[in-house]
LUMGUBA-415762 format. One line per 10 residues: number of its first residue (from 1); for each residue x, y, z of C-alpha. Coordinates in Angstrom, 1 decimal. Layout:
! residues N
NUM> X/Y/Z  ...
***
This chain:
! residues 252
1> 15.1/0.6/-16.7  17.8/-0.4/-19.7  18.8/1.0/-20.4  20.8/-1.9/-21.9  22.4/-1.9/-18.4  19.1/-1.9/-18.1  17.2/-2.8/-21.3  13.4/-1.4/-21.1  12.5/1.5/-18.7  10.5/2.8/-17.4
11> 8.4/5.1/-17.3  6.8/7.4/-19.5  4.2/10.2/-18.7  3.0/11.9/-16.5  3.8/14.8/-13.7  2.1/14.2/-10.7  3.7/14.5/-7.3  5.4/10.7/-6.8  7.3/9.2/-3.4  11.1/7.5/-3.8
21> 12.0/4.9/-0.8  15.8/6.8/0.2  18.8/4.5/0.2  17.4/2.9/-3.3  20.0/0.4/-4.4  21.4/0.7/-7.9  20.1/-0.9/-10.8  21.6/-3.3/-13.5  18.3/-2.6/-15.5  14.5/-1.3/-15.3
31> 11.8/-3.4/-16.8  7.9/-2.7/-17.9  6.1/-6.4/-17.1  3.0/-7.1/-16.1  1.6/-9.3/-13.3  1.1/-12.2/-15.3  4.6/-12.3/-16.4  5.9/-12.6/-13.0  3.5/-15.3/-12.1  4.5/-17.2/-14.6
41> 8.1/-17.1/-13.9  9.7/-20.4/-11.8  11.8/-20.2/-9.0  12.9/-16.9/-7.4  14.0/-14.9/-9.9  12.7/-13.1/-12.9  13.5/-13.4/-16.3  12.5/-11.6/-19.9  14.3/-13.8/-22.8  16.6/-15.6/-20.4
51> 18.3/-12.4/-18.8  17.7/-11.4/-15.4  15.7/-8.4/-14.3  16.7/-6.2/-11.3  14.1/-3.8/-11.2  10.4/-4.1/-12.0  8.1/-1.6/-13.2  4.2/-2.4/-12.9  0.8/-0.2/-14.2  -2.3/-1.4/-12.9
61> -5.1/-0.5/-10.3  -5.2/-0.3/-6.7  -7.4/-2.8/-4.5  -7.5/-3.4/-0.5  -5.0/-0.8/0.6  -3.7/-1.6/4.7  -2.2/1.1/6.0  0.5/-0.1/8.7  3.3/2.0/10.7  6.1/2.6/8.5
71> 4.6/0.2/5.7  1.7/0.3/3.4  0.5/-2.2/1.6  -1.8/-2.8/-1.2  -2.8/-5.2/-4.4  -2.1/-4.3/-7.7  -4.3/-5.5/-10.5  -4.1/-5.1/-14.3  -5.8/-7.6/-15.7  -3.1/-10.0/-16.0
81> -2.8/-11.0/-12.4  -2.7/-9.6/-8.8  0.6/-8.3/-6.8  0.9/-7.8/-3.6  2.9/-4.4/-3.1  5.1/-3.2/-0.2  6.3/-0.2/0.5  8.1/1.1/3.3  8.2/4.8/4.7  8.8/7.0/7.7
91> 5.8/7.9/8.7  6.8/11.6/10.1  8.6/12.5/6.4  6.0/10.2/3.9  5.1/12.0/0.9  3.8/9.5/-1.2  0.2/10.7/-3.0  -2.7/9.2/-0.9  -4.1/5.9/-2.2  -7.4/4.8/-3.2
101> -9.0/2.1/-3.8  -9.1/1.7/-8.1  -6.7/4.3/-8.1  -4.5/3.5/-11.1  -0.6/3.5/-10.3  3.0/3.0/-11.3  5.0/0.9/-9.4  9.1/0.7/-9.5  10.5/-1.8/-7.4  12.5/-5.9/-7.0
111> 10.9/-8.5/-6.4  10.3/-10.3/-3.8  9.4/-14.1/-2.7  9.1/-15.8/0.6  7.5/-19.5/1.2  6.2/-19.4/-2.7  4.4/-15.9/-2.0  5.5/-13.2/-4.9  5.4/-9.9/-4.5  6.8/-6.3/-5.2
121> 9.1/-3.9/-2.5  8.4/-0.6/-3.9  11.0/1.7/-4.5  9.0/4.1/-6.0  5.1/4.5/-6.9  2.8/7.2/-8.6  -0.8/7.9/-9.2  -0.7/7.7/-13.3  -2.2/10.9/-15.0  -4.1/9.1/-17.3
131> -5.0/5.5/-19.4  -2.4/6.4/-21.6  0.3/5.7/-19.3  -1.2/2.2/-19.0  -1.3/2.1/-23.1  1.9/3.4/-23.1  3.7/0.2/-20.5  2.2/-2.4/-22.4  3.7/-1.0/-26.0  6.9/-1.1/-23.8
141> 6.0/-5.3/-22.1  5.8/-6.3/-25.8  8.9/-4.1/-27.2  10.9/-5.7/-24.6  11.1/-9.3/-26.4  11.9/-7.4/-29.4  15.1/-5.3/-28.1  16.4/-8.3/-26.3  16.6/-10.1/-29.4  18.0/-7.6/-31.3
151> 20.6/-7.3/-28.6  21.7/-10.6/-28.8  22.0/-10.6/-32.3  24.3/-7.6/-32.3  26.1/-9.5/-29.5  26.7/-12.4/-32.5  27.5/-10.1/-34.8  30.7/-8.9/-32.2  31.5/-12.4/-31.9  32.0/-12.9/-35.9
161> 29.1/-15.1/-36.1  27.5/-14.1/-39.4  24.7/-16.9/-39.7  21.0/-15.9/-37.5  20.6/-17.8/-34.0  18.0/-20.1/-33.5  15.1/-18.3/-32.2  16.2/-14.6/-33.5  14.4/-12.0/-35.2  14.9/-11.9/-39.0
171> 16.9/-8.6/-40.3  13.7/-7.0/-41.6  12.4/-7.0/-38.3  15.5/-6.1/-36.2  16.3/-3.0/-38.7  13.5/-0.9/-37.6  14.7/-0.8/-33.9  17.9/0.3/-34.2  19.2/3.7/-34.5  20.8/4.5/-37.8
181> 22.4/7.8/-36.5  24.2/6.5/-33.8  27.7/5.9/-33.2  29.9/4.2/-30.2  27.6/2.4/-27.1  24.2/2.7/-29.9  24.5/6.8/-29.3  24.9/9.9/-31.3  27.3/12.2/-29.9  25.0/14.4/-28.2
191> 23.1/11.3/-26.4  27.0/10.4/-25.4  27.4/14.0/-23.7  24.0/13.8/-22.0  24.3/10.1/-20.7  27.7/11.1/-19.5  26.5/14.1/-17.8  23.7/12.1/-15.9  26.3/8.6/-14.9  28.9/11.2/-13.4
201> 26.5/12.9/-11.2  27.5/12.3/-7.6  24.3/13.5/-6.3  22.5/10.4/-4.8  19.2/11.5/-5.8  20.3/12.3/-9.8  20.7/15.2/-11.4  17.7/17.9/-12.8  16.9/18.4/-16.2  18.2/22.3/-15.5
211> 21.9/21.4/-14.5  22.2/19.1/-17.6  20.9/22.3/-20.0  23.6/24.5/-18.3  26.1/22.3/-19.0  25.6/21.6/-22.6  24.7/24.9/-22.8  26.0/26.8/-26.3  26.4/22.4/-27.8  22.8/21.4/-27.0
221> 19.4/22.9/-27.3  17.6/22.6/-24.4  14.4/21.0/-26.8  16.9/18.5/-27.9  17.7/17.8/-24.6  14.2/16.6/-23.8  14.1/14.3/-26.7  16.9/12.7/-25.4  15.7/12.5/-21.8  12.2/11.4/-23.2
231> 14.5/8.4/-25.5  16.8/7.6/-22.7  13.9/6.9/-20.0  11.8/4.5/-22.7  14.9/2.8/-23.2  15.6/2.2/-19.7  19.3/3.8/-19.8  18.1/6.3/-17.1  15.2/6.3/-14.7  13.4/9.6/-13.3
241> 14.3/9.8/-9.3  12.8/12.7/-6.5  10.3/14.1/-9.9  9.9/13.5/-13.3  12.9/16.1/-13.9  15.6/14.7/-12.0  17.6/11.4/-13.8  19.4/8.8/-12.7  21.6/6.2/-14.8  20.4/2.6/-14.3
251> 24.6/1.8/-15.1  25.4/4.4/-11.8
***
């Protein structure tokens, strides 16, 4: 979601049919959390490492679904916690997949507290395809720590500050993370092209996987393409939109 302008993502897997809220307000970054996390977090706004984070992303299983005009709402539980989850839709053009009860689903949306009651405005949700979606987000809750610290120890490094920060990852553990073969912005030139392609896109809802292979047709294979879809989304730099084809830029 970082992407970073946002610095974890989102969402990995999976092709079922999904439902967008239109209008969806643009991200500064895309993070995978889990309930417990937010709970734990004082005040109104969430935090990973001290940095602020605009939009959530949540795996975990349905429970007591209320189906209201223009609203549905339901809890979310994965084991860390429950959330309450809103989400809003006209009820004539709804396509959202149908909810059940233990239903496991991913959630995209901000946060939201009112008289010391947290919960979640969906943006987005999904039925996942399988556990390993939920396997998948937590690898990505704990990376998240990890890429944050190795982001402000490359922030240092800019600043001509040679000596290791209190509280940062030592070099042996940083090195693994970072891409060796990339150049300006922490991409190879091909990534460049790509995100380019995706941040210029004027279309509201993104821009298909298909339109981006025409237009790096004869520089890019269309299987490299993928791979950098597949690395952008993990990474948060871009978040699927209307389908799992169709890519936004969390920096748009």
């Amino acid at each position: 979601m970082d992407q970073s302008g946002g610095f974890m993502s989102s969402p990995s897997g999976g092709s079922p049919a999904g439902s967008r809220k239109p209008g969806m307000s643009k991200a500064q970054n895309v993070v995978a959390m889990t309930v417990g996390q937010i709970l734990r977090c004082p005040g109104g706004e969430i935090t990973v490492e001290n940095r602020p984070v605009a939009i959530i992303v949540l795996i975990g299983q349905v429970k007591n679904i209320q189906s209201h005009p223009g609203r549905t709402n339901f809890h979310l539980d994965d084991k860390t916690g429950i959330m309450e989850i809103t989400y809003f839709h006209d009820d004539e053009t709804k396509q959202e997949p149908e909810l059940t009860d233990e239903a496991i689903v991913k959630v995209v949306g901000h946060f939201k507290e009112f008289q010391g009651r947290k919960s979640l405005m969906a943006i987005t949700f999904r039925i996942c395809a399988s556990y390993n979606e939920l396997t998948c987000h937590m690898l990505e809750v704990m990376y998240t720590p990890l890429k944050l610290k190795q982001i402000q120890m490359k922030d240092l490094e800019k600043s001509g500050i040679s000596h290791q920060a209190e509280g940062a990852l030592p070099n042996s553990i940083i090195a693994p993370l970072m891409d060796r073969g990339s150049t300006a912005g922490g991409f190879t030139p091909n990534q460049q092209r790509v995100h380019a392609i995706i941040a210029n896109s004027s279309d509201e809802m993104g821009i298909h996987k298909d339109d981006i292979v025409r237009q790096c047709q004869g520089i890019i294979n269309k299987r490299e393409i993928e791979s950098i879809l597949q690395m952008m989304t993990s990474e948060g730099h871009i978040f699927s939109t209307v389908d799992d084809d169709t890519f936004k830029s969390t920096d748009a």
